[in-house]
NUBA-112435 format. One line per field, with one value per residue: y, z, x of N, C-alpha, C, O in turn. Coordinates in Angstrom, 1 decimal, always signed. Layout:
% NUBA-112435
n_y	[Y; ...];
n_z	[Z; ...];
n_x	[X; ...];
ca_y	[Y; ...];
ca_z	[Z; ...];
ca_x	[X; ...];
c_y	[Y; ...];
c_z	[Z; ...];
c_x	[X; ...];
o_y	[Y; ...];
o_z	[Z; ...];
o_x	[X; ...];
END
This chain:
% NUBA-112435
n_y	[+5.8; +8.1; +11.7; +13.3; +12.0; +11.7; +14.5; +14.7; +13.2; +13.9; +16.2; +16.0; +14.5; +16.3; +18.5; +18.2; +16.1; +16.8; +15.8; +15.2; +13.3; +11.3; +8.0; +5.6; +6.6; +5.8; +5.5; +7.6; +10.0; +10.2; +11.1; +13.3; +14.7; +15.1; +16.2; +18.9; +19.6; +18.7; +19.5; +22.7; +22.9; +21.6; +18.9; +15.9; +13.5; +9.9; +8.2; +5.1; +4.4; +5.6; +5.7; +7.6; +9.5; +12.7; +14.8; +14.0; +13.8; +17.1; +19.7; +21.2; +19.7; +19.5; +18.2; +15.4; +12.5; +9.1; +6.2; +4.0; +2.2; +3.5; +2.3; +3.7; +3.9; +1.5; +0.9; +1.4; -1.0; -3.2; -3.4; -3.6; -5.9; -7.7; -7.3; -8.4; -11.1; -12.2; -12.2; -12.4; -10.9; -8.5; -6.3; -5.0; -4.3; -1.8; -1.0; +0.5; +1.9; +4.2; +7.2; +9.6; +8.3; +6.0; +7.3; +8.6; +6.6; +4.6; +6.5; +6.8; +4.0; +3.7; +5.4; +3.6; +1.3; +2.2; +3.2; +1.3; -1.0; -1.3; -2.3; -0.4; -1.6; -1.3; +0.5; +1.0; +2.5; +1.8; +2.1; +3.3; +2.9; +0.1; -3.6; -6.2; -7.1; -7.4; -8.3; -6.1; -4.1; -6.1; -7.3; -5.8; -5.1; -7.4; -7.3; -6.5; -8.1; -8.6; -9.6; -9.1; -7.8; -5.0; -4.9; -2.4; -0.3; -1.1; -2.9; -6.1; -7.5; -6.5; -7.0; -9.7; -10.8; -9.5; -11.0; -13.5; -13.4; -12.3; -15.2; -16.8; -15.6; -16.8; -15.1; -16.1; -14.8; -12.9; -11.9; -8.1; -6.5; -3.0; -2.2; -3.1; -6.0; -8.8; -11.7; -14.6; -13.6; -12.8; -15.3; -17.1; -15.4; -15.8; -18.2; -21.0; -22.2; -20.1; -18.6; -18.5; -17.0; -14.6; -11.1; -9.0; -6.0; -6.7; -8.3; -11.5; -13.4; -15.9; -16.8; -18.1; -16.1; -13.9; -11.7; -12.1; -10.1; -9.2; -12.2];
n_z	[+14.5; +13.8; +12.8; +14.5; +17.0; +16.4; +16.2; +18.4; +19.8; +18.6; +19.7; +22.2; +22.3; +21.4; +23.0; +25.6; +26.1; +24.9; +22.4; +19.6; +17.6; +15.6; +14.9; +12.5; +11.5; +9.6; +8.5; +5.4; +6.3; +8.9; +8.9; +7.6; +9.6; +11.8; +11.2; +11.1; +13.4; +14.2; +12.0; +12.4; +14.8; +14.4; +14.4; +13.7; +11.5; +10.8; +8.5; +8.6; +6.2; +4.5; +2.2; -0.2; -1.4; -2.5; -0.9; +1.8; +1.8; +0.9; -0.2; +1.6; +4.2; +5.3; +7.2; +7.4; +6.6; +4.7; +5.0; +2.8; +0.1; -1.0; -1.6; -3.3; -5.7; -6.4; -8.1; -10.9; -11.1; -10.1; -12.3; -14.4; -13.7; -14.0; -16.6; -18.3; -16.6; -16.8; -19.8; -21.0; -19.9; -20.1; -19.2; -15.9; -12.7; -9.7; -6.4; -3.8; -0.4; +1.0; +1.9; +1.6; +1.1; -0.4; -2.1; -4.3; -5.0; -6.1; -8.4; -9.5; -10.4; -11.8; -13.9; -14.8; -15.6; -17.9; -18.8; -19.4; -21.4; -20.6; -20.2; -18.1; -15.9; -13.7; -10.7; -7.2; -4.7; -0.8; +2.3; +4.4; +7.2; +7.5; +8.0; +7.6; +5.6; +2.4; +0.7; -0.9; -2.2; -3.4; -5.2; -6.8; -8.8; -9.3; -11.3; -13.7; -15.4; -15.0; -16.1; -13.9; -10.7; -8.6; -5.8; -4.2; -1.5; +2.0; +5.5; +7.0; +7.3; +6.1; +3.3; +2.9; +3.3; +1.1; -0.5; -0.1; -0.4; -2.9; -4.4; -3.0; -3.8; -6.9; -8.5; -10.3; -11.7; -11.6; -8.8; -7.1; -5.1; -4.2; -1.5; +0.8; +2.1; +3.8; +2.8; +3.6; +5.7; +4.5; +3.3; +5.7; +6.7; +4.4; +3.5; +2.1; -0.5; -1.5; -2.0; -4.9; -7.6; -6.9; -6.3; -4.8; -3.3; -1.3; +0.2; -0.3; +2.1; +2.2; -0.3; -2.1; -2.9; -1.3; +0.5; +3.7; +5.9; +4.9; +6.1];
n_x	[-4.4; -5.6; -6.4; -6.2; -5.3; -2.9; -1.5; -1.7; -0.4; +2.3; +2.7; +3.3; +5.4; +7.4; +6.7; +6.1; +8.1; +10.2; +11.5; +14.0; +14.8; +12.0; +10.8; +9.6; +6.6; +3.7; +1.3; -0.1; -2.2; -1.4; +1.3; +1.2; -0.5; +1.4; +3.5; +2.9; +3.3; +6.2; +7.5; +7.7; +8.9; +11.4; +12.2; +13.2; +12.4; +12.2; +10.6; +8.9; +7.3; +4.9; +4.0; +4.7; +3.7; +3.4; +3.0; +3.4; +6.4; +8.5; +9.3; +8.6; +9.2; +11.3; +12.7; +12.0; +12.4; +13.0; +14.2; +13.6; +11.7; +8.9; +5.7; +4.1; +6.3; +6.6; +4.6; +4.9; +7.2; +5.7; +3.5; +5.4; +5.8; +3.4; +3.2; +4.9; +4.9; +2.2; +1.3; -1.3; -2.9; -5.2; -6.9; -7.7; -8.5; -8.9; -8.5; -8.9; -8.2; -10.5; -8.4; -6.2; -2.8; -4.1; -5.5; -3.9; -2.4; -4.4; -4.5; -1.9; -1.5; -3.8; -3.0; -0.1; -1.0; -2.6; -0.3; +1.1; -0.1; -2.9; -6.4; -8.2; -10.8; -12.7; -12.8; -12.6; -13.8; -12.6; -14.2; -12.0; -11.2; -12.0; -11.4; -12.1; -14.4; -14.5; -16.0; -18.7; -17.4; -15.1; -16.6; -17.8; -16.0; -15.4; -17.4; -17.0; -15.4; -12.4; -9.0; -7.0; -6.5; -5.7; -4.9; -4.5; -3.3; -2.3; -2.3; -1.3; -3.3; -6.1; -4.8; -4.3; -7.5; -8.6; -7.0; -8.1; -10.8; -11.5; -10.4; -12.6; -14.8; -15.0; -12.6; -9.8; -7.6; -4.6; -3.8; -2.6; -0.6; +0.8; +2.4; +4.3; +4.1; +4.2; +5.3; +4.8; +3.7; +0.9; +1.0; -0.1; -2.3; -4.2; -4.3; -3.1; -4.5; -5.6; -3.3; -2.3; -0.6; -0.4; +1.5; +3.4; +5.0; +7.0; +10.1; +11.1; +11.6; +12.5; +13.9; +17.0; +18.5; +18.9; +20.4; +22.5; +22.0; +19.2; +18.0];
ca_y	[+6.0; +9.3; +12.5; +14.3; +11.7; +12.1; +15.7; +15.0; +12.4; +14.4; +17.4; +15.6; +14.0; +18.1; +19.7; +17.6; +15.2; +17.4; +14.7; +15.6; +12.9; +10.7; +7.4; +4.8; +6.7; +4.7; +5.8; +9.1; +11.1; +10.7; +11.5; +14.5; +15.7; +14.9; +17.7; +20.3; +20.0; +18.3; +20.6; +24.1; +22.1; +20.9; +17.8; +15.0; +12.4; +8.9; +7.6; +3.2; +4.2; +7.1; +6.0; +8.1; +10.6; +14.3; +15.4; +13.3; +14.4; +17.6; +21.3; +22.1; +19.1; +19.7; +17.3; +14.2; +11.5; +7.8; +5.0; +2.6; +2.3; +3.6; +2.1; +4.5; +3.8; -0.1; +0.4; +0.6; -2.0; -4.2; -3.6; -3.9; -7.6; -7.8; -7.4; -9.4; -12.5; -12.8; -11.5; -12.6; -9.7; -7.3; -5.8; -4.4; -3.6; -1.4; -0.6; +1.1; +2.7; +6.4; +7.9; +9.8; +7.3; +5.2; +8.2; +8.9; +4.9; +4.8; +8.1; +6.2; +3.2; +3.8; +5.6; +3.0; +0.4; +2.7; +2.8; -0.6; -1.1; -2.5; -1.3; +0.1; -2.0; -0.9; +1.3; +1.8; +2.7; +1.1; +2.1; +3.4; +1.8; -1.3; -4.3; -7.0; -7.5; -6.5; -8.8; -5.7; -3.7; -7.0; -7.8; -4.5; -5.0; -8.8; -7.6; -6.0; -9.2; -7.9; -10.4; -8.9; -7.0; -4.7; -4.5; -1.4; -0.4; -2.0; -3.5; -7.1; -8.3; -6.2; -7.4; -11.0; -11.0; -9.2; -12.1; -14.8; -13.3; -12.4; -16.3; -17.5; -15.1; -17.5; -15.1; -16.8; -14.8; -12.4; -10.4; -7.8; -5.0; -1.9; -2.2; -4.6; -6.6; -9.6; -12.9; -15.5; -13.6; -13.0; -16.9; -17.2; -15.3; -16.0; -19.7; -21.5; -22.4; -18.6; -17.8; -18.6; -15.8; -13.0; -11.1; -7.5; -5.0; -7.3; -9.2; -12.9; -13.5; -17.3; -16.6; -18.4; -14.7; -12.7; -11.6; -12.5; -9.2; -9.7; -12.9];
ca_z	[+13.0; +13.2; +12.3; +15.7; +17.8; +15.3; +16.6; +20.1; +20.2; +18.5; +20.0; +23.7; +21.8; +21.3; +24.0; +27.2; +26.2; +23.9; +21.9; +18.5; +16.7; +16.0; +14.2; +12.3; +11.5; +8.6; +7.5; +5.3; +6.6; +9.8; +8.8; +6.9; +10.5; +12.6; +10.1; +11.7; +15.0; +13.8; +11.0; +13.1; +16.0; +13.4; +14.4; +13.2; +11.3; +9.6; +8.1; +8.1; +4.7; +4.5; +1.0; -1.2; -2.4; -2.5; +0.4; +3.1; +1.7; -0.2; +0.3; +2.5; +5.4; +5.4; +8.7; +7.5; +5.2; +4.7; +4.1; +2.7; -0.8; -1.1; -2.4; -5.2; -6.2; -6.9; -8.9; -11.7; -11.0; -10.0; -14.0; -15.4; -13.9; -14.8; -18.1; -18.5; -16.6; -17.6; -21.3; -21.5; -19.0; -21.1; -18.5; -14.7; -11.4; -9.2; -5.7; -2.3; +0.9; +0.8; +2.5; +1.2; +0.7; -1.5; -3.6; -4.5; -5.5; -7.2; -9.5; -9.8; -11.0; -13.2; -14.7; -15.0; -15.9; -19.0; -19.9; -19.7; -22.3; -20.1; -19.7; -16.0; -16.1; -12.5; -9.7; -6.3; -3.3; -0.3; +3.9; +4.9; +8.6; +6.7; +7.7; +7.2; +5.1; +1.4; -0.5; -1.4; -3.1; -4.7; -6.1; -8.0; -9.7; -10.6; -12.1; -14.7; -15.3; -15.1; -16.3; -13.1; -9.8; -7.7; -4.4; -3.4; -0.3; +3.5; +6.1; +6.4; +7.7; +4.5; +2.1; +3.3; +3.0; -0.3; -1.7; -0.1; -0.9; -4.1; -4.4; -2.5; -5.0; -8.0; -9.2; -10.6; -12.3; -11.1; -7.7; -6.7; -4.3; -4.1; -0.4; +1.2; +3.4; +4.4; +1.9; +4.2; +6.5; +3.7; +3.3; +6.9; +6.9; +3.5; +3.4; +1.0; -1.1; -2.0; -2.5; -6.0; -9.0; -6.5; -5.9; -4.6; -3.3; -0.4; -0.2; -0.2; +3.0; +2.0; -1.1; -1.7; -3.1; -0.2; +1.8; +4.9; +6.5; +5.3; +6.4];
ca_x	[-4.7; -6.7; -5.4; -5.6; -4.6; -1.5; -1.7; -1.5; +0.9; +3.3; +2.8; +3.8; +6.6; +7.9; +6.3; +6.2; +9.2; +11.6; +12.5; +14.4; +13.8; +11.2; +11.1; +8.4; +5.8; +3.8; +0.3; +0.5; -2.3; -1.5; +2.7; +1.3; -0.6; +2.1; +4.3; +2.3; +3.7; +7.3; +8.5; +8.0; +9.8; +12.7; +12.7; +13.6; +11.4; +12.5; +9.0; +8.7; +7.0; +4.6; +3.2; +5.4; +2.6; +3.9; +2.3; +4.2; +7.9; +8.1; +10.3; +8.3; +9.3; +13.0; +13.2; +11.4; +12.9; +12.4; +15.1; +12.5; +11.1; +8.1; +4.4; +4.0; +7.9; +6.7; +3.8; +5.6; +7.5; +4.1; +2.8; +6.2; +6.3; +2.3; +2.9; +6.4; +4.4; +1.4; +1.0; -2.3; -3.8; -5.3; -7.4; -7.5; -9.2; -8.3; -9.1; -7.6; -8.6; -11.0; -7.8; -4.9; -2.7; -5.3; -6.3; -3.0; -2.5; -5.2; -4.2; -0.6; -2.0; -4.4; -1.9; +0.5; -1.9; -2.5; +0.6; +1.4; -1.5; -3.8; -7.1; -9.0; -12.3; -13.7; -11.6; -13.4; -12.6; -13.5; -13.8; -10.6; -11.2; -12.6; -10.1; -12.5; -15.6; -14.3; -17.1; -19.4; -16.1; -14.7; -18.0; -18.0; -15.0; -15.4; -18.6; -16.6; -14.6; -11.3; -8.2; -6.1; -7.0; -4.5; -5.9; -4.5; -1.9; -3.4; -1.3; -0.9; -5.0; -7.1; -4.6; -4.8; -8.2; -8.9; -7.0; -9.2; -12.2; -11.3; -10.2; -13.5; -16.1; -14.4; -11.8; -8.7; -6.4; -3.3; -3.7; -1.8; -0.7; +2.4; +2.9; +5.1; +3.3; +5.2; +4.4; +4.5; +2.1; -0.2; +0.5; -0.6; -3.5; -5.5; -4.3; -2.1; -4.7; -6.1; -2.5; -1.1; -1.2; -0.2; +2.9; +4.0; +6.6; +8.0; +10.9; +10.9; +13.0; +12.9; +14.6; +18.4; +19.4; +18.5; +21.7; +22.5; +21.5; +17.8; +18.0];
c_y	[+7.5; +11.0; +13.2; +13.6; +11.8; +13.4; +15.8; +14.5; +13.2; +15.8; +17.0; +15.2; +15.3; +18.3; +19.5; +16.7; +16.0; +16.5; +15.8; +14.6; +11.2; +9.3; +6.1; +5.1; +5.7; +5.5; +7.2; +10.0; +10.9; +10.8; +13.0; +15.5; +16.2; +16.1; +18.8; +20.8; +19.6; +19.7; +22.1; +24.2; +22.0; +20.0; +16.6; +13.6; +11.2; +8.1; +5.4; +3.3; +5.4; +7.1; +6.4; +9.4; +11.9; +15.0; +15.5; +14.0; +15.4; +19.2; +21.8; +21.0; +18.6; +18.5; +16.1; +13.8; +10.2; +6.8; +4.0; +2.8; +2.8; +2.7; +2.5; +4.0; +2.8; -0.1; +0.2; -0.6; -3.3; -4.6; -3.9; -5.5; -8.3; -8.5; -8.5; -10.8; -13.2; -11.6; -11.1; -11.5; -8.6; -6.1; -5.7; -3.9; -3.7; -1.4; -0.4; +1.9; +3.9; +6.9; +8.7; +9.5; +6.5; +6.0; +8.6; +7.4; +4.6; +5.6; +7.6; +5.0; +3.0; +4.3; +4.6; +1.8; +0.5; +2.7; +1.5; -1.0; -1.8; -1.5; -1.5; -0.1; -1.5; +0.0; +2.0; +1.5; +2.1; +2.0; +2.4; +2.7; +0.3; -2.3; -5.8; -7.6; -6.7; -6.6; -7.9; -5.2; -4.7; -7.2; -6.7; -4.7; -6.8; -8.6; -7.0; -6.7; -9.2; -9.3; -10.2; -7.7; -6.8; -4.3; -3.7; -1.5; -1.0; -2.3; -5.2; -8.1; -8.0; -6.8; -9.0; -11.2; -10.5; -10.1; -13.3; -14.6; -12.7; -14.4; -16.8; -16.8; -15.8; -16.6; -15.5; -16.0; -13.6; -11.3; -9.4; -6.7; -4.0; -2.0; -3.5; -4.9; -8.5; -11.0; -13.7; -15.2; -13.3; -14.4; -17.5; -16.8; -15.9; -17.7; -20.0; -21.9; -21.4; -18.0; -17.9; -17.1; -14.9; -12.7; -9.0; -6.8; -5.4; -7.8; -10.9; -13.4; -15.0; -17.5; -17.3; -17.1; -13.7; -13.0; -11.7; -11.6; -9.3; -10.8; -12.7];
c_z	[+12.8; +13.2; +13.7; +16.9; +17.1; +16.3; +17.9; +20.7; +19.8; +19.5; +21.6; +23.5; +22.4; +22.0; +25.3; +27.1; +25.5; +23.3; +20.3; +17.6; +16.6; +15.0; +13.8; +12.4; +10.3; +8.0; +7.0; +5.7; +8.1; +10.2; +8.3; +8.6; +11.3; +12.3; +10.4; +12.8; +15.0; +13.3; +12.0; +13.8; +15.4; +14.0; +13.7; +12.5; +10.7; +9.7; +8.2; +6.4; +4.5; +2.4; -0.3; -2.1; -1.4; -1.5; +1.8; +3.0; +0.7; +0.4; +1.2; +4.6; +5.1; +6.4; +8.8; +6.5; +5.7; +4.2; +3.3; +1.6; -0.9; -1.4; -3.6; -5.8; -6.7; -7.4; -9.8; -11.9; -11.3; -11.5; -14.4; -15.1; -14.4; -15.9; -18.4; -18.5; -16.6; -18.6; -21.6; -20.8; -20.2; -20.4; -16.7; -14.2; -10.6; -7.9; -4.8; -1.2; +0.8; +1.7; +1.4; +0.4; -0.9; -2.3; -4.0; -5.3; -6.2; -8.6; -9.9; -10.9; -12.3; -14.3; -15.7; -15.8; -17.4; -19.6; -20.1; -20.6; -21.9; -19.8; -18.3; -16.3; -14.9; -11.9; -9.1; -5.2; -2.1; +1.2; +4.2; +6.6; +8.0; +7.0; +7.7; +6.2; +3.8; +0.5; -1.2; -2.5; -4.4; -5.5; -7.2; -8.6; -10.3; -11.4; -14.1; -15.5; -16.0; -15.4; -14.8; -11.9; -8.8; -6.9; -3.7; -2.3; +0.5; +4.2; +5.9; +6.7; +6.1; +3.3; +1.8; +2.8; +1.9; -0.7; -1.4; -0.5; -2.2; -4.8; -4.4; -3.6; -6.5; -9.0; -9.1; -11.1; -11.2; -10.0; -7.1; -5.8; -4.1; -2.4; +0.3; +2.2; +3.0; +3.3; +2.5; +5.3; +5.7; +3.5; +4.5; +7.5; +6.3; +3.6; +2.0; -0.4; -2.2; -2.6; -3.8; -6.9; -8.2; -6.1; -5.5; -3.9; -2.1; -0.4; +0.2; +0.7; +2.8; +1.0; -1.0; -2.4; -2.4; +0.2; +2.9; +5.9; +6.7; +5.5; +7.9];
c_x	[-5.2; -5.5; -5.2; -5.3; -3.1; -0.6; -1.2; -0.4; +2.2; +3.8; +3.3; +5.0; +7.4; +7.8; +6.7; +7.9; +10.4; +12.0; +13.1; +14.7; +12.9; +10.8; +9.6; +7.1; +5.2; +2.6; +0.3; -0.2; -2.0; +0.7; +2.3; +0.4; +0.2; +3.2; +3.8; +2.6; +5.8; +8.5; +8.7; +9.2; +11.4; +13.4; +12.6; +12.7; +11.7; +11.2; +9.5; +8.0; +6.3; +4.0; +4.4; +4.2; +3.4; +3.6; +3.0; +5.7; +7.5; +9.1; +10.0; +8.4; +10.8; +13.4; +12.3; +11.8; +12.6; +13.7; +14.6; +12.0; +9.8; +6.5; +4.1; +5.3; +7.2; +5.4; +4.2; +6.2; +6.5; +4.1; +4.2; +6.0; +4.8; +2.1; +3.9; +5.7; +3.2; +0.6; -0.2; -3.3; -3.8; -6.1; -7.6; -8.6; -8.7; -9.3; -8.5; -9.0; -8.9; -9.6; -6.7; -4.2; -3.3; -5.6; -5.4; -2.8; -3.1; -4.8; -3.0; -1.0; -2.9; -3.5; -0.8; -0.4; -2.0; -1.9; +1.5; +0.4; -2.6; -4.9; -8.3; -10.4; -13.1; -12.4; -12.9; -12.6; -13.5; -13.6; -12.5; -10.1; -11.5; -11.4; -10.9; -13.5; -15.3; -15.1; -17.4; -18.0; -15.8; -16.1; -18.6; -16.9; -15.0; -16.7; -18.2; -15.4; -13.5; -9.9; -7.0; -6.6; -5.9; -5.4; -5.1; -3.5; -2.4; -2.0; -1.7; -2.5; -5.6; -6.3; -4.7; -6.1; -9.3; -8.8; -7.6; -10.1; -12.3; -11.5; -12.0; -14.8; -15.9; -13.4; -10.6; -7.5; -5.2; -3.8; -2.3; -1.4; +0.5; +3.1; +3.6; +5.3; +4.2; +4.8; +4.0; +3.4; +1.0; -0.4; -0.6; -2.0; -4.3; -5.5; -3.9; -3.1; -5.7; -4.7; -1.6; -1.6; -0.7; +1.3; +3.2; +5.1; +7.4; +9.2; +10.8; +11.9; +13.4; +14.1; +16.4; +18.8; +19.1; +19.6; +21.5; +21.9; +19.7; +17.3; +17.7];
o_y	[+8.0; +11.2; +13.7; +14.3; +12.0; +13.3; +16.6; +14.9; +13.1; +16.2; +18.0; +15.5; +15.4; +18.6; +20.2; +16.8; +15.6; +16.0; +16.9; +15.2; +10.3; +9.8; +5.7; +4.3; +4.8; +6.1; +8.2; +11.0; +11.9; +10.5; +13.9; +16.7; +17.3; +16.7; +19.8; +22.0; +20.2; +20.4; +22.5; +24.9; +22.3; +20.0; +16.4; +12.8; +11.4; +7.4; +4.9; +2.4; +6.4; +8.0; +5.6; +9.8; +11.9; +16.0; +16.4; +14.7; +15.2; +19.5; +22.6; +21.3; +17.5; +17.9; +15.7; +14.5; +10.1; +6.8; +3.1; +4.0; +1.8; +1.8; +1.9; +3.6; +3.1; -1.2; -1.0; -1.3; -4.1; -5.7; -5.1; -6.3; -9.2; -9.5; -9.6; -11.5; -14.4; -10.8; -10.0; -11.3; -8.1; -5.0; -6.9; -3.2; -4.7; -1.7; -1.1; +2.3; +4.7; +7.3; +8.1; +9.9; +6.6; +5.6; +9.7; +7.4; +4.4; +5.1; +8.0; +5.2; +2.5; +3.6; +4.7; +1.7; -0.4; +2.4; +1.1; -2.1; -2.6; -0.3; -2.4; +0.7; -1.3; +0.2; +2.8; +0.9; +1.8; +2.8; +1.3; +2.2; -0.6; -2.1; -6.8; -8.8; -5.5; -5.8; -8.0; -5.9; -4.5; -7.3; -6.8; -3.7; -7.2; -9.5; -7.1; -6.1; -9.5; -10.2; -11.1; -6.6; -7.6; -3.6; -3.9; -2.6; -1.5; -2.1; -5.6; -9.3; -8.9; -7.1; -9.5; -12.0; -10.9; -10.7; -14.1; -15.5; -12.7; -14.8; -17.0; -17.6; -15.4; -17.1; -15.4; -16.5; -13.7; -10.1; -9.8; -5.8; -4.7; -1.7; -4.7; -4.5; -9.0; -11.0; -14.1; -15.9; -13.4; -14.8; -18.2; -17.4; -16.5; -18.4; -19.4; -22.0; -21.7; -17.1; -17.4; -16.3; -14.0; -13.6; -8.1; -7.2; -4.7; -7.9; -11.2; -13.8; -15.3; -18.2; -17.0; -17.2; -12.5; -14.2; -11.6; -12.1; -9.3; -10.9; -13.7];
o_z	[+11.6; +13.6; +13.9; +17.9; +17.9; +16.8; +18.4; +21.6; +20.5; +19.8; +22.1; +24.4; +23.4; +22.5; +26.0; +28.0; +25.7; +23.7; +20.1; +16.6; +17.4; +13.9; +14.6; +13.0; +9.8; +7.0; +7.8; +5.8; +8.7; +11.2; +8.5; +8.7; +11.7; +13.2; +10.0; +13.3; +15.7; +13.7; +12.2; +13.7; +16.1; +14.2; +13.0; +13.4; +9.6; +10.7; +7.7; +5.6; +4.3; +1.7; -1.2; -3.2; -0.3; -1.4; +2.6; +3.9; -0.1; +1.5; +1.8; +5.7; +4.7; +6.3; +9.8; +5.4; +6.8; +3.0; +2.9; +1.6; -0.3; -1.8; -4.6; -6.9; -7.9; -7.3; -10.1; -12.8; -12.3; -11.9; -14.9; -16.1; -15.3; -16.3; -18.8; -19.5; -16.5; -18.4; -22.2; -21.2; -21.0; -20.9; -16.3; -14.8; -10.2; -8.0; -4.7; -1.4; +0.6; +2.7; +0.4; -0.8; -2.1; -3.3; -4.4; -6.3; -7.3; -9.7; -11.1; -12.1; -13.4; -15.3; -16.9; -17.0; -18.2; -20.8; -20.9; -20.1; -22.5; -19.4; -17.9; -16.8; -15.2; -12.4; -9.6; -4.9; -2.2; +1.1; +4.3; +7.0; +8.4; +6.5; +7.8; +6.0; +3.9; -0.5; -2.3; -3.4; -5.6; -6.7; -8.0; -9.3; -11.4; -12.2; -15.1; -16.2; -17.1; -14.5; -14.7; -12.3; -8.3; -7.0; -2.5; -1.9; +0.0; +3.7; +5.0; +6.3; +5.2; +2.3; +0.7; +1.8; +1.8; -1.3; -2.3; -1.1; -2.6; -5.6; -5.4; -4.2; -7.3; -10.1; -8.0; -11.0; -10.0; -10.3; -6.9; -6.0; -3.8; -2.3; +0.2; +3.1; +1.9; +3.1; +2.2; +5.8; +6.2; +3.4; +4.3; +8.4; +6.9; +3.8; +1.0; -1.5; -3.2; -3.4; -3.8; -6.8; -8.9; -5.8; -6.3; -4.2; -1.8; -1.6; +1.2; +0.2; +3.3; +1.2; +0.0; -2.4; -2.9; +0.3; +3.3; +6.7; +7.7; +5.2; +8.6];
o_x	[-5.1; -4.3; -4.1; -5.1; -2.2; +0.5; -0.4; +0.3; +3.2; +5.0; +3.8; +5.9; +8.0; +8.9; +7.4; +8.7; +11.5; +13.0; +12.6; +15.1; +13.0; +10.5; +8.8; +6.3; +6.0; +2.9; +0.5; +0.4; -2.5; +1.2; +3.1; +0.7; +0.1; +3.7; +4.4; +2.5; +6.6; +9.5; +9.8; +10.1; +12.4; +14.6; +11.6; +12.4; +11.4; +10.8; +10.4; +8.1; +7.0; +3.7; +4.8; +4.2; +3.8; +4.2; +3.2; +6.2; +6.6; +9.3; +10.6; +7.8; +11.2; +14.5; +11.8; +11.8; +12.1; +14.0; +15.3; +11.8; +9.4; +7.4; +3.7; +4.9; +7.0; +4.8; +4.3; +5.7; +6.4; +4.5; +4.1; +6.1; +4.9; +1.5; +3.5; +5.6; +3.1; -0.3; -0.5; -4.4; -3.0; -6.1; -7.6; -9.4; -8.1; -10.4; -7.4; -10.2; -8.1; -10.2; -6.5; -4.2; -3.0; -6.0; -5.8; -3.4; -2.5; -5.0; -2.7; -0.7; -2.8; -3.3; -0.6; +0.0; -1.8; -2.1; +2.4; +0.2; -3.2; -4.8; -8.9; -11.2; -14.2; -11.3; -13.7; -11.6; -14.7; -12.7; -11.8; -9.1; -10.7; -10.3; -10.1; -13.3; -15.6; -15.3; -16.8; -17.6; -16.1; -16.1; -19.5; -16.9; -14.8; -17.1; -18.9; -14.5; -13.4; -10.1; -6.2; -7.0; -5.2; -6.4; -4.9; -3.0; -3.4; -0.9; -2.4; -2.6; -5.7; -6.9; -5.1; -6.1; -10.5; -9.7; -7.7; -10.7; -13.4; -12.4; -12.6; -15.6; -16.7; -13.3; -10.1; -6.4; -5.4; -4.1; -1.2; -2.2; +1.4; +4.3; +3.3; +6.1; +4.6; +3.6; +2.9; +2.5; -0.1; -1.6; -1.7; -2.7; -5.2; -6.5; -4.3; -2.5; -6.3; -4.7; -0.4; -2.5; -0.3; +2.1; +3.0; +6.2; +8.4; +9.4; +10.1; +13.0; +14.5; +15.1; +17.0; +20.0; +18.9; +20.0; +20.4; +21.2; +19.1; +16.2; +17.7];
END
């Protein structure tokens, strides 16, 4: 995760191994350190996601692209279905990871949130190592008793258990998050009975209109 084992690993990738190119990187600051030792090199990078904040892709990393939708790309999205499905949200809290990433998400969101007509009752940030214990966080944002809470990017443990302990502190209405973390293992972790009301930027491999490929 950290930025200078980032540093090191890549730089063995280059140095000691020659490789030319390098594939599935995922969290962005440690895609944006890994660009310090990559880009000079001009090698080759295809990201697994990388967020989407300006930092990660940008004119100045000619030799890193991403096949994969982004995080920031599906906030919009998120609020557009928000608003569509349930009308009655008139208000929002926010929250994401002190890193990069998350302060970018944040800054997206709110945004969006806004102009979806909804209005930003709380937005904090929490532990960017943090993958368990989110109480104190949630408990500042249900204090501002918000009709809908986006819990921010995470992999597939912290988003899991935002939405149980969201669930287990007594809030009820619409969770949601931009990163696309698997549904059924969010089912798997929080437990079927934490998980109604939520939905975000994965695909639903159960689905009868998924093609056979993502199948």
């Amino acid at each position: 995760w950290g930025v200078d084992v980032a540093v090191e690993a890549a730089t063995k990738l280059v140095d000691r191994n020659q490789v030319n190119f390098i594939i599935f990187q995922i969290v962005p600051d440690v895609v944006i350190a890994a660009a310090s030792v990559t880009e000079p090199a001009k090698v080759l990078r295809s990201l697994a996601w990388g967020g989407g904040i300006p930092a990660v892709m940008n004119p100045k990393t000619p030799y890193t692209f991403r096949p994969v939708l982004s995080g920031a790309e599906m906030i919009p999205v998120n609020y557009d279905y928000l608003r569509d499905t349930y009308p009655k949200v008139k208000t929002v809290a926010l929250t994401n990871p002190d890193e990069p990433g998350g302060q970018f998400f944040m800054m997206v969101a709110r945004k969006e949130a806004e102009k979806h007509g909804l209005k930003v009752v709380a937005a904090e940030f929490h532990d960017a190592q943090e993958q368990q214990d989110f109480y104190p966080v949630l408990t500042k944002l249900l204090a501002a008793k918000p009709d809908a809470v986006d819990v921010g990017t995470g992999f597939p443990i912290p988003i899991s258990l935002k939405l149980k302990q969201l669930r287990e502190l007594g809030f009820k209405g619409p969770v949601f998050n931009p990163s696309p973390v698997e549904l059924y293992t969010i089912l798997d972790i929080a437990g079927k009975d934490f998980c109604y009301d939520f939905f975000n930027a994965s695909l639903d491999i159960k689905s009868p209109d998924v093609p056979p490929m993502i199948k």
